[in-house]
C-alpha positions in Angstrom: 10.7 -14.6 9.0 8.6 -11.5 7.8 6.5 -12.0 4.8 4.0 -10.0 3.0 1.7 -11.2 0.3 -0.5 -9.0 -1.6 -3.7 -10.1 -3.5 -7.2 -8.5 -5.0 -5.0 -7.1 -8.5 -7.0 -7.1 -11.7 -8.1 -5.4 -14.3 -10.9 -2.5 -14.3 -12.9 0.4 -15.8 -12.1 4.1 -15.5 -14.2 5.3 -12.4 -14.2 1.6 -10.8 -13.2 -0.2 -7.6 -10.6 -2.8 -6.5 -9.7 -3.8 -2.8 -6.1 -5.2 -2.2 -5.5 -7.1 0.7 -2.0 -7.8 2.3 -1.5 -11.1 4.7 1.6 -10.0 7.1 3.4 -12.7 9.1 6.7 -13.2 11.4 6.1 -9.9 13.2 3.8 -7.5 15.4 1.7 -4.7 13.5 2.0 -2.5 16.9 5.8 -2.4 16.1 6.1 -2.0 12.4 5.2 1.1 10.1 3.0 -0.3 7.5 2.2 0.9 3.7 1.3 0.8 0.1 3.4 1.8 -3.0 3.0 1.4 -6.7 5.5 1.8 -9.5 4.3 2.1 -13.4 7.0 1.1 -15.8 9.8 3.1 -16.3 8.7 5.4 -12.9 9.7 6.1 -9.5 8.3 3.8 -6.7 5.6 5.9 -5.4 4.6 5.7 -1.9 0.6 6.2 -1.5 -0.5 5.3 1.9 0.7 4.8 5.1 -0.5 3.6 8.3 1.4 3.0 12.1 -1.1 1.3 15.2 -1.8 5.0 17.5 -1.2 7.3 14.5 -3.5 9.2 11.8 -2.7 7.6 8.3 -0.5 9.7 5.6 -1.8 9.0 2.0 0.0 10.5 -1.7 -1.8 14.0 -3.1 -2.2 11.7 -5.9 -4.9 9.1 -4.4 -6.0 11.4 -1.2 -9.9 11.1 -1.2 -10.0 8.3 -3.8 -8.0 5.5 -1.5 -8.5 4.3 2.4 -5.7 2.0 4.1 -6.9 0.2 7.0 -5.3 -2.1 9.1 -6.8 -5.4 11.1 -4.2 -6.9 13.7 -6.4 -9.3 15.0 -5.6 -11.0 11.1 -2.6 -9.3 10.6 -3.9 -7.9 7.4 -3.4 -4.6 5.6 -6.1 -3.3 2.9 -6.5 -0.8 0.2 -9.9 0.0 -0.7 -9.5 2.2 -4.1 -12.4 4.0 -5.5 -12.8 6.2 -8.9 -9.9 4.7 -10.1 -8.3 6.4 -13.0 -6.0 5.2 -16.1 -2.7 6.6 -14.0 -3.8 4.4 -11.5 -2.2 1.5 -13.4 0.8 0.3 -12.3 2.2 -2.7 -9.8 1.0 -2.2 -6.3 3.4 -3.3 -3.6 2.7 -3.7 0.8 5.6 -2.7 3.0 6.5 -3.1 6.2 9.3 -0.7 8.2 11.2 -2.0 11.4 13.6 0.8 10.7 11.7 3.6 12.2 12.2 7.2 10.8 11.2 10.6 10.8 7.1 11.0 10.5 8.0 13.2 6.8 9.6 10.1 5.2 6.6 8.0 6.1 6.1 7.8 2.3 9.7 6.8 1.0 10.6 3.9 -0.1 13.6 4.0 1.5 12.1 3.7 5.1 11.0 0.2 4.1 13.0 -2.7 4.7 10.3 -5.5 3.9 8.1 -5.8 0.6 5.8 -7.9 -1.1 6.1 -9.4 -4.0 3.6 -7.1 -6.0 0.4 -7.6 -7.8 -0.7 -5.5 -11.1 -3.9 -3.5 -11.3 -5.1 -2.4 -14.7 -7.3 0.3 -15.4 -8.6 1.3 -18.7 -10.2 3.8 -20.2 
């Protein structure tokens, strides 16, 4: 079955770095959509980066130039390499996985997604 476990969540300065990693397993990267969301309490699920084997990568206004998804699928992993973090940064970060397919505009909605992880917090303070 498809699962997707996040880790590299923590707790860091204003202007810092963090590097999440996601493990994927039960299907094939070249056939899935992947991505990375966040949602702070009491906010919309935000969708921040996006990546798909053969196609450029789609990343949030909010994060473009700060974060870099990359994808190995020899391991099967998914990363997040976020730099100059800031204190709206905070929030739980969540990897996804699509088998749905969709148009390339929605790449960023949560609702494309059919498979998440179970999310790990990342703290940053000021």
């Amino acid at each position: 079955r498809v699962q997707l476990v996040e880790s590299g969540g923590g707790s860091v300065q204003a202007g810092g770095s963090l590097r999440l990693s996601c493990v994927a397993s039960g299907f094939t990267f070249s056939t899935y959509c992947m991505g990375w969301f966040r949602q702070a309490p009491g906010k919309e699920r935000e969708g921040i980066a996006a990546i798909n084997i053969g196609r450029p990568t789609r990343y949030a206004d909010s994060v473009r130039g700060r974060f870099t998804i990359s994808q190995d699928s020899a391991k099967n992993t998914l990363d997040l390499q976020m730099n100059s973090l800031k204190t709206e940064d905070t929030a739980v970060y969540y990897c996804a996985a699509s088998s749905l397919g969709g148009a390339v505009s929605a790449i960023l909605r949560a609702h494309t997604y059919n498979y998440w992880g179970q999310g790990v917090q990342v703290t940053v303070s000021s």
